[in-house]
N, C-alpha and C positions, 0 to 999 in steps of 0.2 A: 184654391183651384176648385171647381166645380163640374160635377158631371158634362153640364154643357157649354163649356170649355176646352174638353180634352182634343183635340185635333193632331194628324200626321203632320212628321216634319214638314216641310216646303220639298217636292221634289221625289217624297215616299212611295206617291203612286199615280204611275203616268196613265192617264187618259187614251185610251184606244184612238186609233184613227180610222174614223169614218170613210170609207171610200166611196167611190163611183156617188159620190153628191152633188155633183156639179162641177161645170167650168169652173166656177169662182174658188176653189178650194183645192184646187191644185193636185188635187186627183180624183177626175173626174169621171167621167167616160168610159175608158178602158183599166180603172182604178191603179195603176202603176202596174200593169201585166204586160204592156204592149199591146202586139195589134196580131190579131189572129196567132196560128201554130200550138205549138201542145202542149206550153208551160201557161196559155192564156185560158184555156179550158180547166175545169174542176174537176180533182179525180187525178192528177198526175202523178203520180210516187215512181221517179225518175231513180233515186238513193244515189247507189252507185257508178250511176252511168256517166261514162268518160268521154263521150262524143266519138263510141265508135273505137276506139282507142280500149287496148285490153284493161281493163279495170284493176286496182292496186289490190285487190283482196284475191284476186285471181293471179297475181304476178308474182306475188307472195309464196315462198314455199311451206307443204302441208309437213306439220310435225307431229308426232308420237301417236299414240293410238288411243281410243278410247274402246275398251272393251263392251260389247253389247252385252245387254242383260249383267250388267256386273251386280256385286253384294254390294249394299250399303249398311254397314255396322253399325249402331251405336259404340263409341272410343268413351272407354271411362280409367281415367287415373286411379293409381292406387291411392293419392293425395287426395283424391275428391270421396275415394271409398271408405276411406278412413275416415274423412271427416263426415258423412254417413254415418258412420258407426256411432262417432264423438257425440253427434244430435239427435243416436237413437233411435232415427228413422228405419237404420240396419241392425238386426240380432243377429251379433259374428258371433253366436252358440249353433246357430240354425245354421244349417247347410245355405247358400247365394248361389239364387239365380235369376236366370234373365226374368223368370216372370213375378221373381219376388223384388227384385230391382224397381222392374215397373209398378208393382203394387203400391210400395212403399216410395213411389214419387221420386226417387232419385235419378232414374232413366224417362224419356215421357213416352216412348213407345218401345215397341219392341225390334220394329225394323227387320232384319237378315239377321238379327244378332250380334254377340257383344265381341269386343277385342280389347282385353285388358294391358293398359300398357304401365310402362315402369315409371312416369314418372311422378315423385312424393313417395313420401314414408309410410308405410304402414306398421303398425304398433301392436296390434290385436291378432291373433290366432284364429284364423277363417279357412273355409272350407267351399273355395268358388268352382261352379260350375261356371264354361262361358264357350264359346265358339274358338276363341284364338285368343293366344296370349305370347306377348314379348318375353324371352329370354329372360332378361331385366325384372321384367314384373315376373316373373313365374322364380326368381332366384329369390325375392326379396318374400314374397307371400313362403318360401318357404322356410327363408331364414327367421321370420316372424311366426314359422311352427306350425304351419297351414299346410292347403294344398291345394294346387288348380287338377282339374279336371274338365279335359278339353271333351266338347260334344261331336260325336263319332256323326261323320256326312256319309249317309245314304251313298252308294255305290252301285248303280243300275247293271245289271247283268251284262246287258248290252255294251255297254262301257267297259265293262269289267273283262267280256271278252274280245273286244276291240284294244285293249292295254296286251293280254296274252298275246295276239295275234300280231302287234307291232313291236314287242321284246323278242317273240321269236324270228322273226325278219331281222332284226339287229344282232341278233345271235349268230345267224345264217350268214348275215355278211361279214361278219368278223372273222366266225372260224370256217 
């Protein structure tokens, strides 16, 4: 076999079809669009339209919620932090945290912050800082002789006296 040789199968790659070339070619003229109205014009993005008729994305009903402005975490296993450790990347002597995570390449950004969850073994004795942690992961890191420490969220005054204000309203209607 030789370079100028090599050839696609029979059938590998179809040839476009040239339209509006004439009578003789079988689309000619109006190139297979018809003849006037809005689908023979360019520019139409019709999608979902049902001729008038309620469209199936609209007949559809809406479910569950997406919360605006929500956190988006980085999620890292104790299995993935452990084997971190195994490759050295992480010193479980040194306190862990989110921006020693990203330092050291095992996270790639920092995002909203981290949420440690329980799945995989950890072996080493670590001292994680991080945003949220599973039960699970928070039982295991301590059976392994460590300890999490969740990062304390800012509480805007405002907030703070709008929580007062709606506990006492629910106190008032109780007793």
């Amino acid at each position: 076999m030789r370079l100028n040789e090599i050839k696609d199968n029979d059938g590998a790659r179809k040839t476009r079809v040239r339209v509006g070339r004439g009578i003789g070619s079988g689309v000619g003229k109006t190139a297979g669009r018809g003849v006037k109205g809005q689908t023979s014009r360019t520019g139409v993005a019709i999608g979902g339209f049902e001729g008038g008729q309620m469209p199936l994305h609209r007949r559809l009903p809406k479910r569950g919620f997406n919360k605006w402005r929500r956190k988006d975490f980085n999620e890292i296993n104790l299995g993935a932090l452990q084997k971190a450790i195994d490759d050295k990347r992480v010193d479980a002597s040194q306190p862990i945290t989110v921006a020693s995570l990203v330092e050291n390449g095992v996270l790639r950004r920092a995002k909203d912050g981290v949420r440690l969850l329980g799945t995989g073994e950890l072996k080493d004795k670590v001292q994680i800082t991080v945003d949220h942690a599973t039960a699970t992961a928070k039982a295991a890191v301590e059976k392994a002789g460590g300890s999490v420490t969740l990062i304390e969220k800012k509480v805007l005054e405002a907030d703070e006296a709008k929580r007062k204000k709606s506990a006492a309203k629910k106190a008032k209607a109780a007793g």
